[in-house]
VEXLUM-149878 format. One record per residue (C-alpha): y, x, z. Coordinates in steps of 0.2 Angstrom, whole numbers, plus 5000, padded with zeros to 4 digits. Example, Ala and Ser with C-alpha at 12.3 -4.5 7.8 and 13.67 -1.06 7.14 Angstrom:
<pts>
497850625039/499550685036/
</pts>
This chain:
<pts>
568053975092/566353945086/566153775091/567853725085/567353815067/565653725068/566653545071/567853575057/566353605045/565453455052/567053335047/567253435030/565553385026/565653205033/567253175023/566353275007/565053125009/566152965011/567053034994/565353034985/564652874995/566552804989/566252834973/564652754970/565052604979/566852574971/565652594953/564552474958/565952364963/566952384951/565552354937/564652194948/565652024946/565951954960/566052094972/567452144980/567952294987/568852205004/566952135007/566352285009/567852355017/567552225033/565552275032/566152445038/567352405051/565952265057/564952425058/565952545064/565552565082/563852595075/564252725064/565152815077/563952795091/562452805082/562852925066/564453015072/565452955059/567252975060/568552855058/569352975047/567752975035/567752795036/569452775027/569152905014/567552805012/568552665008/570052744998/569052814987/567852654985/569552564981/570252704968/568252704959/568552524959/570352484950/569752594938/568152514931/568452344937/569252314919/567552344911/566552184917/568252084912/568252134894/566552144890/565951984902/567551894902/567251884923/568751934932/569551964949/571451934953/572052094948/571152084929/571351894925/572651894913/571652054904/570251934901/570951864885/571852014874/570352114883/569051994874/570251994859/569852194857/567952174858/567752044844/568652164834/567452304839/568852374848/567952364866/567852544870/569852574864/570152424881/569252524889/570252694888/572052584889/571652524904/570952684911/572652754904/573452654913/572552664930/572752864927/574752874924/574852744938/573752864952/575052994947/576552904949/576052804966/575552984971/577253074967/578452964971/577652904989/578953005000/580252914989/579352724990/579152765009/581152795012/581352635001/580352545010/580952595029/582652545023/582752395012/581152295016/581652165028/583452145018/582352105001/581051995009/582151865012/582651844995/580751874986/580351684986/581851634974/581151794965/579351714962/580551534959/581551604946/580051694938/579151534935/580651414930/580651554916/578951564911/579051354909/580551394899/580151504886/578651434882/578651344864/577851184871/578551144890/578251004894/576351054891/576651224899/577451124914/575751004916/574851164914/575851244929/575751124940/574151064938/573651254944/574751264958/574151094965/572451154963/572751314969/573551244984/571751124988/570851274985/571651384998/571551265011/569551225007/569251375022/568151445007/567451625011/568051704994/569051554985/569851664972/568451724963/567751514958/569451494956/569951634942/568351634936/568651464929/570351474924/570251634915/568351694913/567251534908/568651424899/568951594889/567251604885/566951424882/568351424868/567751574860/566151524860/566751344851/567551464838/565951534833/566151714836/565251854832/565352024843/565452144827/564752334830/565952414842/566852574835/566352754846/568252814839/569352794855/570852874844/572152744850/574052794842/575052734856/577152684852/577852784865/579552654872/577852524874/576752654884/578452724895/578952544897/577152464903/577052604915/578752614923/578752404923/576752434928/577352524941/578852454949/578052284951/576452364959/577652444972/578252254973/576652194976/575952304987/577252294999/577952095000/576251975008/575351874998/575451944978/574252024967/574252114951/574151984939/575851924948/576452074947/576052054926/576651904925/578551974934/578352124921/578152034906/579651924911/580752084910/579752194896/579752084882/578352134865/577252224875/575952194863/573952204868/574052384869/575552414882/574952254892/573052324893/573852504898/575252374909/573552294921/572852484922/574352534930/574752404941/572852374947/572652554954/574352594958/574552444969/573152484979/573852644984/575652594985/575052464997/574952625009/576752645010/576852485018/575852525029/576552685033/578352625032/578352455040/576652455050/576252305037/574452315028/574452195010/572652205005/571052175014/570552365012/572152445019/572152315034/570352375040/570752585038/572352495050/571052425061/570152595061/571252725063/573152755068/574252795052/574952985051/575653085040/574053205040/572853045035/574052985023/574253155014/572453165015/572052985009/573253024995/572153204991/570753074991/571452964978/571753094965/570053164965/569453014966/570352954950/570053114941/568053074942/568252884938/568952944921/567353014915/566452864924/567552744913/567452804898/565252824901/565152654907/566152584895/565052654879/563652584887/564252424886/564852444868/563152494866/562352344873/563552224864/563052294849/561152234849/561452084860/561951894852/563551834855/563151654858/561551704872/562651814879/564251714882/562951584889/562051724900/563851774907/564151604911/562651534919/562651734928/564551694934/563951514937/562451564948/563451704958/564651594963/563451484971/562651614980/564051664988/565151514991/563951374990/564151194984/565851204986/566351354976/565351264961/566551114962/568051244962/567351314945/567051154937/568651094940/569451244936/568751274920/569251104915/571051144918/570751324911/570251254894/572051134892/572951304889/571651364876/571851174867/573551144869/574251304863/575451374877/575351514887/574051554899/575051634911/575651484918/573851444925/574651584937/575351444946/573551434956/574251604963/576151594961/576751434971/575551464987/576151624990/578251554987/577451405000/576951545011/578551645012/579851495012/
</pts>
């Protein structure tokens, strides 16, 4: 009895740690371009045996490690996005209202939409798993057959609407063409050269030919929210993160690009509060999948498949994980995101948007060589067209878009 008592308290204690070493790490993540959070997900299972035979660690520990990484991570990822203009897939299309709000001294009030969203979108993947799960074990191989003409018709509308489509079309397919050559480069991390072109540098590039001045950011994160927006960027937030997370090949800024095709005038404020919810709402949901259909869709959730069979007991504890995560990367949010408000408010503009560039620039280097800084020359040139041209910069989502449609057909 003893011994049994003395085992349950070591793995209480070992999970106790891989919360708090999951938290830091997902911060650090989430606050460092270029760092991903499936990286650091493979080092552990490269590591695993290790841990185990040397260490004692758990496999079970090892995925709390990782859940609570990912939740820390979705949460604060936004932060470098709006106040760096360096994204990752799931924030791209956030970079330019995001960088909107911080020249109007608004950067702390991105901040708490986003982390809104990310909050009301824990809570609903959370409640409504048992629901997702029956959904999934009964319609998922009827609906994947039919999710390519989905992606087909979402982007034949997002050519159509746009004011200028025969610019919007050039725009489109000169991303999806690129996109296409990018993915097939055998690149270690091609998406982040990629985005960071399209939607971080060419951003900063046009802002910085504007002449911008970041003003003093404003401490007052009082935001009166329009409640049919906020209800409508989280219900579309989160049906298309359910989406996402559960058909092969899409991220969260596709899953944006599907919701703003339905929820028309979302305005800055419902779309930040729309990639909150669907950045951490899909990482979780992409456990149902996983649950459901045995199918992992993100780099994170494959490894804890590699590490550990998937149960009821880890999923509930996993999603236990999650919520305390999230509650703690609130606070974090809100503290990290004052700091940076702080630090844009006794830093020049121009040096900074220069720092940021020549920082992305080097990063990229160092981690995907030569070829990585050919990707992000080329893709800031075709980045810069939609900023120049006038149309929307959503349909540089073809980079993403027609890969994933090639993928499935």
């Amino acid at each position: 009895m003893r011994c049994r008592k003395k085992i349950k308290n070591m793995i209480l204690i070992q999970l106790l740690i891989a919360i708090i070493a999951g938290i830091i790490v997902g911060t650090l993540s989430g606050l460092t371009p270029g760092i991903h959070i499936n990286m650091i997900s493979l080092l552990v299972l490269a590591l695993s045996p290790l841990l185990m035979e040397r260490f004692g660690i758990s496999v079970i520990a090892m995925g709390t490690f990782i859940i609570a990484m990912g939740v820390m991570h979705t949460f604060l990822d936004a932060i470098p996005s709006i106040f760096l203009g360096a994204p990752d897939e799931n924030t791209i299309l956030g970079v330019l209202p995001g960088h909107r709000y911080l020249l109007r001294g608004n950067g702390l009030m991105a901040v708490k939409l986003f982390t809104i969203g990310s909050f009301f979108g824990l809570l609903f993947a959370v409640i409504s798993f048992p629901i997702l799960y029956f959904i999934t074990t009964y319609s998922y191989h009827w609906f994947e057959k039919f999710f390519a003409l989905i992606l087909i018709g979402t982007s034949v509308f997002m050519i159509w609407k746009d004011e200028k489509r025969l610019w919007a079309l050039f725009v489109f397919c000169s991303a999806a063409i690129f996109g296409m050559l990018v993915f097939n480069l055998n690149m270690q991390d091609p998406l982040f050269p990629m985005l960071s072109g399209l939607f971080g540098i060419a951003t900063l590039i046009i802002s910085l030919n504007d002449a911008n001045t970041i003003p003093p950011q404003n401490n007052d994160t009082t935001i009166k929210l329009e409640k049919k927006k906020t209800v409508l960027s989280l219900l579309a937030g989160n049906i298309s993160a359910f989406i996402v997370s559960t058909f092969p090949g899409l991220s969260g800024s596709i899953a944006a690009v599907m919701s703003m095709q339905v929820v028309r005038d979302l305005k800055d404020h419902g779309f930040m509060i729309l990639m909150g919810c669907i950045g951490t709402a899909g990482f979780i949901l992409s456990l149902v999948a996983l649950y459901a259909v045995n199918k992992a869709r993100n780099g994170a959730v494959i490894v804890i498949a590699k590490l550990m069979p998937t149960t009821l007991a880890t999923i509930t504890l996993f999603l236990a994980v999650a919520l305390i995560a999230g509650g703690i990367a609130v606070v974090l949010s809100f503290a990290f995101g004052r700091i940076f408000c702080q630090m844009m408010g006794v830093v020049n503009y121009r040096i900074l948007v220069i720092t940021i560039i020549l920082f992305v620039t080097i990063m990229v280097f160092v981690l995907t060589s030569w070829i990585g800084l050919l990707v992000l020359i080329v893709s800031t040139a075709i980045g810069l067209i939609p900023g120049i041209v006038k149309v929307q910069r959503t349909q540089a989502m073809a980079c993403l878009i027609v890969p994933v449609i090639i993928y499935l057909l």
